[in-house]
DRENDO-1510 file (C-alpha; in Angstrom, 1 decimal, always signed):
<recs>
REC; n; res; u; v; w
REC; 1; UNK; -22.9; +4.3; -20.0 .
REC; 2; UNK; -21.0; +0.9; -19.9 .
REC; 3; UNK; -19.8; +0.3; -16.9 .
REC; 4; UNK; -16.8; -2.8; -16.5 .
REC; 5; UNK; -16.8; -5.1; -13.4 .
REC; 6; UNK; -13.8; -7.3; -11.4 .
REC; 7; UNK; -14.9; -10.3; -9.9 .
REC; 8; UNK; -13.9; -10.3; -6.2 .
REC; 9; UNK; -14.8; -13.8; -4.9 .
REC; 10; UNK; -19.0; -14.1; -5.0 .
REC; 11; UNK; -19.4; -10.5; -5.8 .
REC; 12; UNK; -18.7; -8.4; -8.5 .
REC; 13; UNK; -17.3; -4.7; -8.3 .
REC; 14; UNK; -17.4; -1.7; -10.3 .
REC; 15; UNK; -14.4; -0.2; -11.6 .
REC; 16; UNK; -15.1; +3.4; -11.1 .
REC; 17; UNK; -12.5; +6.0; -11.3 .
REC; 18; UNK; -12.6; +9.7; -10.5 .
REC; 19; UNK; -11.5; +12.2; -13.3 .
REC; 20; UNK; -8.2; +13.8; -12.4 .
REC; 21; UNK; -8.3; +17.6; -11.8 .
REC; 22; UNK; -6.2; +19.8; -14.1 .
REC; 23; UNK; -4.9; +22.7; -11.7 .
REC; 24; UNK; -5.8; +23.0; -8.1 .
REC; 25; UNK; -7.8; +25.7; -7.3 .
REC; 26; UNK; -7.6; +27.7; -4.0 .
REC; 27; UNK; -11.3; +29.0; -2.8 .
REC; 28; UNK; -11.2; +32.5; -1.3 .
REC; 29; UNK; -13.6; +33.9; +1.5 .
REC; 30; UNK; -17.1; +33.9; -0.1 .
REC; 31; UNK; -16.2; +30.3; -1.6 .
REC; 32; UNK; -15.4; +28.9; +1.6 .
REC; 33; UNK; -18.4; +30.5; +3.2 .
REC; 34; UNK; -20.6; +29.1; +0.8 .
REC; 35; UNK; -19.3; +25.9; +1.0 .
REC; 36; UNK; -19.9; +25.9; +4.9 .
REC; 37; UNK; -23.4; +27.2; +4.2 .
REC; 38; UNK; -24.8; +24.3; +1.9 .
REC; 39; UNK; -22.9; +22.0; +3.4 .
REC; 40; UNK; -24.9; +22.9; +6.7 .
REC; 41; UNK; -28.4; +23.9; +5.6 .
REC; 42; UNK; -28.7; +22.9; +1.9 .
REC; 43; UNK; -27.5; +19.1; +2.3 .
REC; 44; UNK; -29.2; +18.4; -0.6 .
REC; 45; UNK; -27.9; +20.9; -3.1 .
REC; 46; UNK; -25.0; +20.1; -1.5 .
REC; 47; UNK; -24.9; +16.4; -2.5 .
REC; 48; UNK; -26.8; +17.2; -6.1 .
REC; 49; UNK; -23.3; +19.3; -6.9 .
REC; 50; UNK; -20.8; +17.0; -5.7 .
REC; 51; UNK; -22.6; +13.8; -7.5 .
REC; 52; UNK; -22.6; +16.3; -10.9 .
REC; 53; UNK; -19.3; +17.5; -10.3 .
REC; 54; UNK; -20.1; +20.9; -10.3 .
REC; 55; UNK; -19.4; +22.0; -6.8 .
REC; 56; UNK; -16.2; +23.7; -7.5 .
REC; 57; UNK; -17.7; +25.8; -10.8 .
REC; 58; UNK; -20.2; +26.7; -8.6 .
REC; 59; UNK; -18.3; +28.3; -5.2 .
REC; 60; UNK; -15.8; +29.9; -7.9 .
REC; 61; UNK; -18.9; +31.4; -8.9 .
REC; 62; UNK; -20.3; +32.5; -6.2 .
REC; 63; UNK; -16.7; +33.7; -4.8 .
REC; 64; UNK; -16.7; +35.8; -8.6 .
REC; 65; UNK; -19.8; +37.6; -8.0 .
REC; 66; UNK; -19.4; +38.5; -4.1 .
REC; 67; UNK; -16.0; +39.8; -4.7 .
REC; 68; UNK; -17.4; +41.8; -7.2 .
REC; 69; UNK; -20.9; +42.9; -5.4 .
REC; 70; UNK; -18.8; +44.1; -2.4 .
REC; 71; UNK; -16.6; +46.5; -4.5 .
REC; 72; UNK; -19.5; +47.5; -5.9 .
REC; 73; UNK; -21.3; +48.0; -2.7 .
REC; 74; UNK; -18.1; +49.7; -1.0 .
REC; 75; UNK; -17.6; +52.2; -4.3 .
REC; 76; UNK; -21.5; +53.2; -4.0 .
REC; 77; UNK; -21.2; +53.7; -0.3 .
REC; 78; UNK; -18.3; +55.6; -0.4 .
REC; 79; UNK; -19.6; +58.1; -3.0 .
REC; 80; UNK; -23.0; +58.2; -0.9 .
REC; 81; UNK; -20.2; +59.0; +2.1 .
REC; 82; UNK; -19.1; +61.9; +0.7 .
REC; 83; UNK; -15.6; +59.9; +1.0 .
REC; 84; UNK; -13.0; +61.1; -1.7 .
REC; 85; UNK; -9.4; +60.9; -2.4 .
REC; 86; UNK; -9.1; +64.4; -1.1 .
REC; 87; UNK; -10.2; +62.6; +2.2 .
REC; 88; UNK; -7.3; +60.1; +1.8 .
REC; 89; UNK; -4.4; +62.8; +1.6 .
REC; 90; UNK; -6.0; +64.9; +4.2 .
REC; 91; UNK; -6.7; +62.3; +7.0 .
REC; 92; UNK; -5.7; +58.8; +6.4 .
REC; 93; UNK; -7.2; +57.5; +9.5 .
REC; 94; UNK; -10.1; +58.4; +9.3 .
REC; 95; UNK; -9.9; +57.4; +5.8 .
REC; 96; UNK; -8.9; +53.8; +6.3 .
REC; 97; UNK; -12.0; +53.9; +8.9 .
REC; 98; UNK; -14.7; +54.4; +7.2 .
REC; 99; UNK; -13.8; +52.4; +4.5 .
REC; 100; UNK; -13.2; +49.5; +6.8 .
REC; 101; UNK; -16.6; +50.3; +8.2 .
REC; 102; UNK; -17.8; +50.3; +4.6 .
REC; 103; UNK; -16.5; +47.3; +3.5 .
REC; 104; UNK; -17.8; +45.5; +6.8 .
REC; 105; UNK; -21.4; +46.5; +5.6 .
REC; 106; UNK; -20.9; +45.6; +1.8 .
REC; 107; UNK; -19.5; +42.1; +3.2 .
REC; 108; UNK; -22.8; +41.6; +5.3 .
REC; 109; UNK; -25.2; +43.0; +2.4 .
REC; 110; UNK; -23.3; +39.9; +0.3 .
REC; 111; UNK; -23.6; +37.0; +3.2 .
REC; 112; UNK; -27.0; +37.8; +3.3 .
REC; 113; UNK; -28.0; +38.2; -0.1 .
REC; 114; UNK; -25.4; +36.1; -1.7 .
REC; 115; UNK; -24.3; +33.5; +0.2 .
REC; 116; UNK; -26.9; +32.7; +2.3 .
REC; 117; UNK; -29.3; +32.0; -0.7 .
</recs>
């Protein structure tokens, strides 16, 4: 790498530039966690991703595959439940319920193993 300095006075500066972004990307949920989480108790890795510009590919990552575990985990559950569509028609209350209480375990099964790794 060559890298081109301005005399300022005595000293001499680097002319650094950061690399423009193409689109901006919104982090969901699980992103944002994770973000929180290595920024609080993985300062290192942390500061390893943001000097290799990789921070972002990695929390899209990690958003990817904890949106996916959790469907995963809420469509095993549910079948394990007994809950079906017939369930749905018949009592959506309870329906909407038990898949709430479904997805609130799937989420914690993916903090734990997932983001807080």
């Amino acid at each position: 790498m060559k890298i081109e300095y301005t005399k300022q006075g005595d000293y001499l500066i680097p002319n650094l530039t950061i690399k423009s972004r193409g689109k901006k990307v919104n982090l969901g949920k699980y992103g944002l966690l994770r973000l929180d989480y290595i920024k609080q108790h993985k300062r290192g890795f942390y500061t390893s991703l943001k000097m290799k510009d990789t921070l972002l590919t990695h929390l899209l990552q990690v958003q990817d595959t904890a949106i996916q575990r959790v469907e995963d985990i809420v469509k095993q559950l549910a079948e394990k439940e007994s809950v079906t569509e017939a369930l749905k028609t018949e009592n959506q209350m309870e329906w909407v319920g038990i898949m709430n209480n479904l997805r609130n375990v799937a989420e914690e099964i993916v903090f734990n193993e997932i983001i807080c790794n």
